[in-house]
N, C-alpha and C positions, 0 to 999 in steps of 0.2 A: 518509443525512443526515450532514451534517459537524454535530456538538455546538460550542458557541462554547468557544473553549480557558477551559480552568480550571472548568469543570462535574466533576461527580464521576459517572463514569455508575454505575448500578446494578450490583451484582456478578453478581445472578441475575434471568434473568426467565423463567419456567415452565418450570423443568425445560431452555432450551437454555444451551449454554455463553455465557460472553459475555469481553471480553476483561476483564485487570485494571487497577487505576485506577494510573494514572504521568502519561501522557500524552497528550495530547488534538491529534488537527492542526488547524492555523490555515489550509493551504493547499496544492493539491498540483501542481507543473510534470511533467506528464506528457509523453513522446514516445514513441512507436511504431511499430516499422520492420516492416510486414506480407512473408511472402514469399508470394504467393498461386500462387505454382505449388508450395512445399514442406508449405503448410498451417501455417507455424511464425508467430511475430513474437520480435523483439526490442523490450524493454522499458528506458525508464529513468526513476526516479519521482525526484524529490525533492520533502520531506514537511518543511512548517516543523510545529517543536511544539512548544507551550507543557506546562509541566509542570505538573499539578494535584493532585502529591502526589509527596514526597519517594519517588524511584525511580532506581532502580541499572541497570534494564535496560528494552528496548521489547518492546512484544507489540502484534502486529499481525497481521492477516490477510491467507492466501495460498490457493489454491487451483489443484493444476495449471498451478501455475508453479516453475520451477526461478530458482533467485537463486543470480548468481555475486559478487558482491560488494555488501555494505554497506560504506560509509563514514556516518562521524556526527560533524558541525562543531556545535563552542558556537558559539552566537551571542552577543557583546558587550552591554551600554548599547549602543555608540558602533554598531552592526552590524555591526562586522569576526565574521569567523567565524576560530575557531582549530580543528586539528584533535581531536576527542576520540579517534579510534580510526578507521585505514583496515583494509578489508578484515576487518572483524571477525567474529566468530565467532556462530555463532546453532545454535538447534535446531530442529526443526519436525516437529512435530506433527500429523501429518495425521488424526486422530484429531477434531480439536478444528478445522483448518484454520488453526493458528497458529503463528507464528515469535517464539522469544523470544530477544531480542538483548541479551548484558551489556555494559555499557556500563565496567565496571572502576570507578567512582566513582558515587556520589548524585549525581545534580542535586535541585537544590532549587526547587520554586516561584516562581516569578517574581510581578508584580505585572502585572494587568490582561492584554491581549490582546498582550504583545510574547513573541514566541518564546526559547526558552533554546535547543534545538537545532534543525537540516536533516541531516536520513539522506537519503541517495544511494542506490538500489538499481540493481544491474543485473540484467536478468533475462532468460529467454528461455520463450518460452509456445505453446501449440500451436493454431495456429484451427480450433476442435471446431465442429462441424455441429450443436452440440444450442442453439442459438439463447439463450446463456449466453454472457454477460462479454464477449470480442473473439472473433467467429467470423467463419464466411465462409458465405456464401450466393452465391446464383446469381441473375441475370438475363439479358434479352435484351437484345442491341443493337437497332439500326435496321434491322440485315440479318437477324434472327431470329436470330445467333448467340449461345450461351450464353456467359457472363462470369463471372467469379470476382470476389466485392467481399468486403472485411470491413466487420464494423457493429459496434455495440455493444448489452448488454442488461443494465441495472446496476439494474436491479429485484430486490429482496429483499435476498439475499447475494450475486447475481453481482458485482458489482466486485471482489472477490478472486478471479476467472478471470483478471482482466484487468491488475491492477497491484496491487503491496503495498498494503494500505490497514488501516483502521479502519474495518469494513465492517458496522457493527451498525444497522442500519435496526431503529427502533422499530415 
C-alpha cells in the first residue's frame, strides 16, 4: 500500500518494526535490468515524496539489495528540482531491513499532495528462487525446452526484495 502523502503512519503496530514518520511517497518510476543467465538485476527507483513532518533524513525499506548510489532533488512551487545531495551517505540496518539517509538539512511540510523531494537510487539485486520480490522461475517453450523468466511477488513485505521502497502493508 502506497499511504496518500502527508498521512502520519503509526510508529508501532504489535510488536513488528515499522518505519519513522518524515516522509510519505506520492509515486514511484521503476526500471529493471534482469541478467537471467547470472541470476542478478540491476535496479533504478526514483521516489517523489511529500513530507509529513518536519525530517532531516529518509528511512526506507531494503532487503537483499545492495544500493550504489542515492541522489536527492528539492522539488520547487514552480517543479524545477535543484540538487539537495548526490551520492549521499546512508546506513542500513539489516536488522530492521531499513536505510536511513541524512539528508544535511530539515525539509519541512509542504501543503496538500505536491512533492518537496525525488531520491534516485541505484541498485543491484540478486533473482533468489524463493518466489519473493523480483525472482526468476522456469517454464517451457513450445519445444518442451526449459526457460528462465523473472516475475514479481510484492505481497506482504516483499517489495523491499525488489526496489527501495516504503514497504509497510497494513
Amino acid at each position: 500500500d502506497i499511504m496518500s502523502c502527508c498521512e502520519h503512519p503509526p510508529q508501532q503496530q504489535q510488536g513488528k518494526q515499522i518505519l519513522e514518520q518524515g516522509f510519505s511517497p506520492l509515486s514511484y518510476d521503476l526500471h529493471l535490468q534482469p541478467d537471467l543467465e547470472a541470476f542478478t538485476f540491476k535496479g533504478n527507483v526514483s521516489v517523489l515524496l511529500c513530507a509529513d513532518a518536519p525530517s532531516s533524513r529518509l528511512h526506507f525499506n531494503i532487503s537483499e539489495l545492495e544500493i550504489h548510489r542515492i541522489d536527492v532533488f528539492r522539488i520547487g512551487e514552480n517543479g524545477a528540482e535543484t540538487i539537495l545531495g548526490e551520492s549521499l551517505s546512508f546506513s542500513h540496518r539489516s536488522d530492521d531491513e531499513s536505510v536511513f539517509v541524512d539528508l544535511g538539512e530539515t525539509v519541512q511540510p509542504g501543503s496538500g499532495e505536491v512533492p518537496q523531494l525525488r531520491m534516485s537510487v541505484q541498485y543491484t539485486g540478486i533473482l533468489n528462487d524463493k518466489m519473493k520480490g523480483f525472482y526468476r522461475s522456469t517454464y517451457r517453450d513450445q519445444n518442451g525446452s526449459e526457460k528462465v523468466m523473472a516475475s514479481t511477488q510484492f505481497e506482504a513485505t516483499d517489495a523491499r526484495k525488489a526496489l527501495p521502497c516504503w514497504d509497510e502493508p497494513e
